[in-house]
Structure formats: C-alpha cells, structure tokens
C-alpha positions as CSV (number, residue, x, y, z in Angstrom):
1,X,15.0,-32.1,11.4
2,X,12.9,-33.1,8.6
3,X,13.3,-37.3,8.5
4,X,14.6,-37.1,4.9
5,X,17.6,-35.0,6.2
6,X,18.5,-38.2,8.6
7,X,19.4,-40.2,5.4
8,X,22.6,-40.2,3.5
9,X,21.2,-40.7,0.2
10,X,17.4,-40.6,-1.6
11,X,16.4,-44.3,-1.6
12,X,12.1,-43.0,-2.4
13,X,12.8,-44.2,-6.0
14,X,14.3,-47.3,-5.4
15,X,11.3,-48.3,-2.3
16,X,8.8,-47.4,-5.6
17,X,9.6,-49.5,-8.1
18,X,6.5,-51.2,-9.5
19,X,8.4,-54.8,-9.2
20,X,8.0,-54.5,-5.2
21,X,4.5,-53.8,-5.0
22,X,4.4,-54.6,-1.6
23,X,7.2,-52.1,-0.4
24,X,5.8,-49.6,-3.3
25,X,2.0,-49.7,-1.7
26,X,3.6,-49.5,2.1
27,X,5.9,-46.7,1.3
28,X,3.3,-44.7,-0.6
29,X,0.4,-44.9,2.5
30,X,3.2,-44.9,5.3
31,X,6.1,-42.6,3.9
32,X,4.1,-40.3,1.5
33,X,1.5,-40.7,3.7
34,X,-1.0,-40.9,1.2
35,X,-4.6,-40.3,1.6
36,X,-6.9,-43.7,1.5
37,X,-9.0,-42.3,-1.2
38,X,-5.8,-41.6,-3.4
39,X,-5.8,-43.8,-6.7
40,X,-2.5,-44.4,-7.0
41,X,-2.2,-45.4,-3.2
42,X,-5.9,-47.6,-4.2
43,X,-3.6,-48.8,-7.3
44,X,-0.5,-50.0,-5.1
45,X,-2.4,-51.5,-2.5
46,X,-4.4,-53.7,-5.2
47,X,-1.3,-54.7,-7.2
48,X,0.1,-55.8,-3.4
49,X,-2.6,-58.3,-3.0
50,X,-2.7,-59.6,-6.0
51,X,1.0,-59.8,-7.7
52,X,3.5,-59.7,-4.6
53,X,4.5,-61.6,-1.7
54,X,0.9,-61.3,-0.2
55,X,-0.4,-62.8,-2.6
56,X,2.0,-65.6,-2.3
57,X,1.3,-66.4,1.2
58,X,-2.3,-66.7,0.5
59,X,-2.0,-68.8,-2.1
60,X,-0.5,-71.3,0.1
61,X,-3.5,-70.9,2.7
62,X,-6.2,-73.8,2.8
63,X,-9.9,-72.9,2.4
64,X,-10.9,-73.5,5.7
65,X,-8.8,-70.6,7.1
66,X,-5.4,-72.2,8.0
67,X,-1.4,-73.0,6.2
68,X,0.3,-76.3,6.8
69,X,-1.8,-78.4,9.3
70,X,-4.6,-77.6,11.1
71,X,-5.0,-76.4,14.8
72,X,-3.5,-73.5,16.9
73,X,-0.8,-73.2,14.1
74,X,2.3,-72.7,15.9
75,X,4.2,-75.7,13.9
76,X,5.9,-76.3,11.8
77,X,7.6,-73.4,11.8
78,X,7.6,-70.8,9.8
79,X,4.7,-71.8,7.8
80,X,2.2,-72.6,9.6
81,X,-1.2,-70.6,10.5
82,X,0.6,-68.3,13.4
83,X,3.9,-67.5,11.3
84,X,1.9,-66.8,8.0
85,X,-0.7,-64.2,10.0
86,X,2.3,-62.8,11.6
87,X,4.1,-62.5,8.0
88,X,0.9,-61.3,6.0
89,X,0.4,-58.5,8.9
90,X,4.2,-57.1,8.3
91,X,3.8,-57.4,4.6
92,X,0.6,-54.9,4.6
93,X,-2.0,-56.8,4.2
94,X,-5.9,-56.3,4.8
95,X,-8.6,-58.2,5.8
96,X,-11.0,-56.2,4.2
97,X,-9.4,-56.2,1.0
98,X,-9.8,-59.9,0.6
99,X,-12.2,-62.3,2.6
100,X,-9.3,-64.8,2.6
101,X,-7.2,-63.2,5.4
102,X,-10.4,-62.2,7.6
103,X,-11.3,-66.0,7.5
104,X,-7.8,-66.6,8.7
105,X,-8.0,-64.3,11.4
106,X,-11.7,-66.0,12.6
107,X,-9.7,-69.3,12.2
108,X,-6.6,-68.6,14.4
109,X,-9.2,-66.8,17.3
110,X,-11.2,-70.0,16.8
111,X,-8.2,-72.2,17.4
112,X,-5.2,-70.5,18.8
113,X,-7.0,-68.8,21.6
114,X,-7.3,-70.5,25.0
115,X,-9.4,-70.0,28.0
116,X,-8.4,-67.1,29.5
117,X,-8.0,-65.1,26.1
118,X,-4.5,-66.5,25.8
119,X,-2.6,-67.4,22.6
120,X,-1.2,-70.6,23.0
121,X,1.0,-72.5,21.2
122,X,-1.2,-76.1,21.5
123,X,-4.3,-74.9,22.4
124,X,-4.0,-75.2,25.8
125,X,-3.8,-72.2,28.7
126,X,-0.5,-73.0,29.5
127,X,1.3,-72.7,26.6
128,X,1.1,-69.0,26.1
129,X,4.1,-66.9,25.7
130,X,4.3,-63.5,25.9
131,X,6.3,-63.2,22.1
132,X,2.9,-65.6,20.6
133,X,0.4,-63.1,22.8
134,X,2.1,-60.1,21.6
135,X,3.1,-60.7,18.0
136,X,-0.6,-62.4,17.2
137,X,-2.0,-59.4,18.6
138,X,-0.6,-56.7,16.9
139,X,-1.2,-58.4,14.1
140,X,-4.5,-59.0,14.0
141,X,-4.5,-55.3,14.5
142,X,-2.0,-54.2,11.6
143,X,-4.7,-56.5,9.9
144,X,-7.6,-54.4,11.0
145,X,-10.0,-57.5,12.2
146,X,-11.7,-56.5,14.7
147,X,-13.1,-59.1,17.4
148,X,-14.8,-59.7,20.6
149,X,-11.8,-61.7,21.7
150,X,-9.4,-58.9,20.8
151,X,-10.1,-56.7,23.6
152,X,-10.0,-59.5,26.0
153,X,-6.5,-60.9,24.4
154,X,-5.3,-57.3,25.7
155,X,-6.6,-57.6,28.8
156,X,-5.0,-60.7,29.6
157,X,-2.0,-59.2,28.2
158,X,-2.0,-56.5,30.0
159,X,-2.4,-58.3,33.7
160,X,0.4,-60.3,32.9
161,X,2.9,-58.1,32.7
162,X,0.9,-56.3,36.4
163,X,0.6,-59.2,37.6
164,X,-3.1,-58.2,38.7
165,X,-4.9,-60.9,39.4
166,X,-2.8,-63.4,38.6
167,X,-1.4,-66.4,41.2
168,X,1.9,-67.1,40.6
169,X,2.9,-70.4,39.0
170,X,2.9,-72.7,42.2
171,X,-0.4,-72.0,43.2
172,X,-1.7,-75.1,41.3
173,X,-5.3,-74.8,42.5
174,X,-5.8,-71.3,41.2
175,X,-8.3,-70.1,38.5
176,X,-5.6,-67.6,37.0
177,X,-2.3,-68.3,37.5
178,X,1.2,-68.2,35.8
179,X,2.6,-71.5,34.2
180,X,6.4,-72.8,33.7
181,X,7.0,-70.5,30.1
182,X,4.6,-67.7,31.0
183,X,6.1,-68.0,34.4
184,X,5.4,-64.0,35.5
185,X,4.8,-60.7,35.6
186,X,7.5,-57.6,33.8
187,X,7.5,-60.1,30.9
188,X,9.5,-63.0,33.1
189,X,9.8,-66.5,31.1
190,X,10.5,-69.9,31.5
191,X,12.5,-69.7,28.0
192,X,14.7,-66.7,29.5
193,X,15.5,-69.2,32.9
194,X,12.5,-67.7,34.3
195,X,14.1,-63.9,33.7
196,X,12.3,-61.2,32.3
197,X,12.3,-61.7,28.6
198,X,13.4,-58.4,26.2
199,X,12.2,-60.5,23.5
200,X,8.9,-60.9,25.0
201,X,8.9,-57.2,26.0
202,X,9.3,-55.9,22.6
203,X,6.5,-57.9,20.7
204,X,3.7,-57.1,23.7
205,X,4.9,-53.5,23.9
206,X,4.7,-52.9,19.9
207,X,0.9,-54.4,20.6
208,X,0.4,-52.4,23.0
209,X,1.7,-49.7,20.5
210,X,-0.8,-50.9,17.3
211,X,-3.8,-50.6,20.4
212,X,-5.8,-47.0,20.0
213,X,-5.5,-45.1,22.6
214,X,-8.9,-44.8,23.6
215,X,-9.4,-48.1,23.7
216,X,-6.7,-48.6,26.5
217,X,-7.9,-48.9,29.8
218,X,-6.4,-48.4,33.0
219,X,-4.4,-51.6,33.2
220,X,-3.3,-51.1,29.7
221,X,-1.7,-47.8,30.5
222,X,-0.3,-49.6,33.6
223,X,1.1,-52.1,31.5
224,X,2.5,-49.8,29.1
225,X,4.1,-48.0,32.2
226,X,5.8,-50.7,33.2
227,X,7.4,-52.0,30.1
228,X,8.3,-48.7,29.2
229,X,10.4,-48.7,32.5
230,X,11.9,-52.3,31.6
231,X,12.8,-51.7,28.2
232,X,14.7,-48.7,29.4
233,X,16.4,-50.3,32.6
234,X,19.0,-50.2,30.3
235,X,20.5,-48.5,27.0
236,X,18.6,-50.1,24.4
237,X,21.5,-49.9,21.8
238,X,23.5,-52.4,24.4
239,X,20.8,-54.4,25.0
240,X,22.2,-55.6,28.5
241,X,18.4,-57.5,30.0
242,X,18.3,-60.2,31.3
243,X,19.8,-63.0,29.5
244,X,19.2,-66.1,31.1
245,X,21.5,-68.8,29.4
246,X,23.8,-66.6,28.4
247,X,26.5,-64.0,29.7
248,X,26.2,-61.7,27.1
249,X,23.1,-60.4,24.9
250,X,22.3,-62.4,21.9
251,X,24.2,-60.6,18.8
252,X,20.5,-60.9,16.9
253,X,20.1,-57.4,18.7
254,X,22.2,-55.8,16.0
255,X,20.9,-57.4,13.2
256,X,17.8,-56.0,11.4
257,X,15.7,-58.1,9.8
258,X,12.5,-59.1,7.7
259,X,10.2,-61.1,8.7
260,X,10.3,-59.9,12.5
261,X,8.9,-63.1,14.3
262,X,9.9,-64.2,17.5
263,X,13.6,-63.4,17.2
264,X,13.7,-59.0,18.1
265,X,16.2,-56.5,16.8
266,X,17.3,-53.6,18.0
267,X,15.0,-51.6,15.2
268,X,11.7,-53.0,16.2
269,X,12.5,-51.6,20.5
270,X,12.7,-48.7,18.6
271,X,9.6,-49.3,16.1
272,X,7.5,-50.4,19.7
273,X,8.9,-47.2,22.0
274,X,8.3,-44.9,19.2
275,X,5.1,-46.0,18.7
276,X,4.1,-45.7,21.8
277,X,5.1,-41.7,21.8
278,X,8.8,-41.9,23.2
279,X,10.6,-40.7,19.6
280,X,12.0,-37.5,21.2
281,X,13.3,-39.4,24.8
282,X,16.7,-39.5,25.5
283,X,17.1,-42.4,26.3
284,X,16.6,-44.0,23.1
285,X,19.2,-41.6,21.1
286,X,21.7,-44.0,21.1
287,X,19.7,-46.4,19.6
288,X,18.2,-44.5,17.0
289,X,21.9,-43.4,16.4
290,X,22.9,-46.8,15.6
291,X,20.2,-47.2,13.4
292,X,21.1,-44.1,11.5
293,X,24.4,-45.7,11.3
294,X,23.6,-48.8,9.4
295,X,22.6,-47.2,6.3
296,X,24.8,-46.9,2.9
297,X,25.5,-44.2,1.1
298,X,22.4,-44.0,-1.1
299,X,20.1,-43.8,2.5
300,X,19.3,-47.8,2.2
301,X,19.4,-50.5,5.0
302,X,20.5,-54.4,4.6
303,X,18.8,-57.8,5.3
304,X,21.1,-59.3,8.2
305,X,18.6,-61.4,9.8
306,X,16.4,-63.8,7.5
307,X,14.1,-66.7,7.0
308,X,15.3,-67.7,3.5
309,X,13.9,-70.8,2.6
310,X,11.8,-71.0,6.0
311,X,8.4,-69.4,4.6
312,X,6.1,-69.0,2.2
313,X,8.6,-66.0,0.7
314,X,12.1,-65.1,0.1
315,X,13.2,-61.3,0.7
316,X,16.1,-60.5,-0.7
317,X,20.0,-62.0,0.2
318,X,21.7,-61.5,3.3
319,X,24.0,-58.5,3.6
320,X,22.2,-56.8,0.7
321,X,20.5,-53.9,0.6
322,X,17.0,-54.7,1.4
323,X,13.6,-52.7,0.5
324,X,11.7,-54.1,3.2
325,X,14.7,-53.3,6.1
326,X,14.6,-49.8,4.6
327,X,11.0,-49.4,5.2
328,X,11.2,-50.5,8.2
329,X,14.0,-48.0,9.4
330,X,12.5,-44.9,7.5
331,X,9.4,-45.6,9.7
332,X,10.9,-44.9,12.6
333,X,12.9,-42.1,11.7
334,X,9.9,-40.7,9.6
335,X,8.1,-40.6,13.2
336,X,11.1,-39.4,15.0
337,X,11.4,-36.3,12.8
338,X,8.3,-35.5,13.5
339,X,8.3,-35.3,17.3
C-alpha cells in the first residue's frame, strides 16, 4: 500500500509551508526524499539553520561549545548541553552545515563521556544510563559527527545490554562492572527498581537503528537481537514491561510527542523497530494500527506530550495538530509502505 494511502487526508501542503522551515526542509529530504544536490531541498535546509528553531537553540549556545552551565550537561533540565544536542539532532540539524553544532558535539565527547566510553550524567562511570547512552548517541549520529569515541560509545552500549564482559554491580573490585542506575544487562535499571527499562530499550535500540550496518559488529547484532526480543516480549501497543513502581504502564506510552527526550512513546518503539528493518512483522501491527488511528481527518497528528516552556523552543499547543508529530508519524508509515 503506497504510505500516502495510510492517511485520511493530504497534510504535504500544510508540512511545506515556508513558516516551518524546519518541518518544510525535513519533509522535503525525508518524505519527498529529495536528492542532496536538489536546490530547493539546499534552499530548505539553509533557511532551517538560519530562520527556525535550529537556529534558536544555537543562539542560546556559548562559544566554548556548551548551553546553560558548563560540564557533562545533563542539568538543568531541558536546556542544558545534553538536552539541547538531543533537541538540535531531532530538529535536523548538521554539523557540517555550521561549525557551531560540530564544536558542540567535540564539547559534550570532551565532557560528557566517561572512562569506559560511557555517557554520564556527572562525569563520572557510574552515572550512565542507558536513556543518556542511547539518546546521545543517535544523536551525534542524526548529526553526522563522526568520532573516535563514537564507535567505542557503541561498543560499551552494546555489552551492556549482553552483559559481555561486564561484572555485575556487587563486584566492587571489578574493572567493568554494572553500577546502582545502570544496574544490568536487557536494559535493567536502578530507576525501573532494578527492572528492565522499556524506556531505556527504546532510546539504545533507535541508536542502534541510526548505526550503519556495516559498521555493526558482532556484539552489535547481538545486541540488537536481544532488544528486538525484549521490546516484543509483549505487544508494543499495551506496553505491558516491566514497570517497576508502578502496576500499570505509564499512560506517556499513548502520547506522542516532540521533543522525544527521555520520556518514550509508543511512535518512537515503532520509529526504533522500523528502523532496524521490522516494518512488515507482525507483531508490531497493532501498534502501527494505533498510530494510524490517531490521525484527523485531513491525515495530521497532535502534540500530546510537550516541553512548553522547558527549552530553548516552543512547538505548537497541546492537543493541536502538530507539524512536527506529523512528521514523525509519516516517517514511519512512509517506511512501512515500503516494506
């Protein structure tokens, strides 16, 4: 079925609009999938950077490479160095379009990366999550810098959800070993009361997603294996994992929403098991039914989780159609339709 056919109305004109230049570049390169060398695509993309939210962010940035404070970035949240990368990345940005964001990207590795090639949230090895490790490294991907570090970022990534080479948390004396929040392997956290984490699962498994295939090794693919299996220990559209302080999922599942940061939805399992080539598996038709379901009548999607007033940028009121929801649910169905 062609992915337009999925929609109940034509909402191309409305994503195009040259007062969204950031949805209008995005939707030319990733819906019309225009070539790089296409002027109006080189048009969009420049207007992005220069005259939408982009733009914004980076305007906020200090010289040296970070927002708000400097350090690892974590806090305060949401505009600090690790929020703003994460936001930039989902807005489209490049970093060879402008040196700013590349310097950002050599600043966070620089002070966001631990021993060990974890992201952590103080600089330290133990305060690595697998929602920071994930998020900061599909997004330094989506961002096309390429690193040294990156590779080895993956790797650690990778083993912890293995568990390859890794003692587990008691094991005080070891080199390599598990700590309280990254307490384990299949994604397990100290957050989730040591459970495995969904959240978690989601943000490394949509790295793992934004990582070319032949630069996956053999612990990659195990990793990738593995989560796979977790995500689809149950029907994603009930999200029933583990939920540690809770008896029931967390009702965030069935809210889509932009900026994606720690906090998952039911659209991005589908963004991260579509990605990684699992559009046509059963298993996810439910989900990818529900999304289908959320759309009005003129084939647009609404903003039902949001960070108003908590960044750099505003997106659009709650409950309202959104541009940047609807981009995000025509991705997936765009990939979908094509197999």
């Amino acid at each position: 079925m062609p992915w337009r056919d999925q929609l109940h109305g034509d909402p191309l004109p409305w994503l195009l609009e040259a007062e969204s230049p950031g949805v209008r570049y995005l939707a030319l390169r990733d819906l019309l999938d225009r070539p790089p060398d296409d002027a109006e695509l080189g048009a969009a993309r420049e207007a992005a950077h220069t005259q939408g939210p982009i733009a914004a962010v980076l305007a906020a940035m200090d010289e040296a490479g970070f927002w708000a404070e400097p350090g690892p970035g974590y806090l305060p949240k949401y505009r600090s160095t690790v929020w703003s990368i994460i936001l930039l990345a989902q807005l489209g940005a490049s970093a060879a379009h402008d040196q700013r964001i590349a310097r950002a990207c050599g600043y966070l590795l620089d002070q966001a990366l631990a021993p060990g090639s974890k992201f952590s949230m103080n600089g330290a090895p133990s305060a690595t999550l697998d929602c920071l490790q994930g998020n900061l490294c599909a997004s330094l991907v989506d961002l096309g810098y390429d690193d040294p570090r990156l590779p080895l970022a993956y790797d650690w990534m990778a083993r912890t959800v293995t568990g390859e080479g890794i003692a587990p948390m008691e094991d005080k004396h070891a080199a390599v070993r598990y700590y309280a929040g990254k307490c384990g392997p299949t994604f397990a956290c100290g957050a989730n009361n040591k459970l495995p984490c969904a959240w978690g699962a989601v943000k490394v498994m949509l790295a793992f997603a934004r990582w070319p295939v032949e630069r996956r090794t053999p612990m990659i693919d195990r990793a990738i294996e593995q989560g796979v299996d977790f995500l689809f220990s149950t029907d994603p559209a009930v999200a029933g994992y583990p939920s540690g302080y809770n008896a029931k999922p967390s009702g965030n599942w069935w809210k889509f929403g932009f900026p994606v940061f720690y906090v998952t939805d039911l659209l991005q399992i589908a963004e991260a098991l579509v990605g990684l080539g699992y559009a046509a598996d059963p298993r996810l038709a439910n989900a990818l039914s529900m999304i289908r379901d959320k759309q009005d009548p003129q084939g647009r999607w609404p903003l039902e989780y949001d960070y108003t007033g908590k960044t750099w940028v505003d997106f659009g009121p709650k409950k309202q159609p959104n541009k940047w929801v609807t981009l995000r649910a025509l991705r997936v169905l765009k990939t979908v339709a094509a197999g």
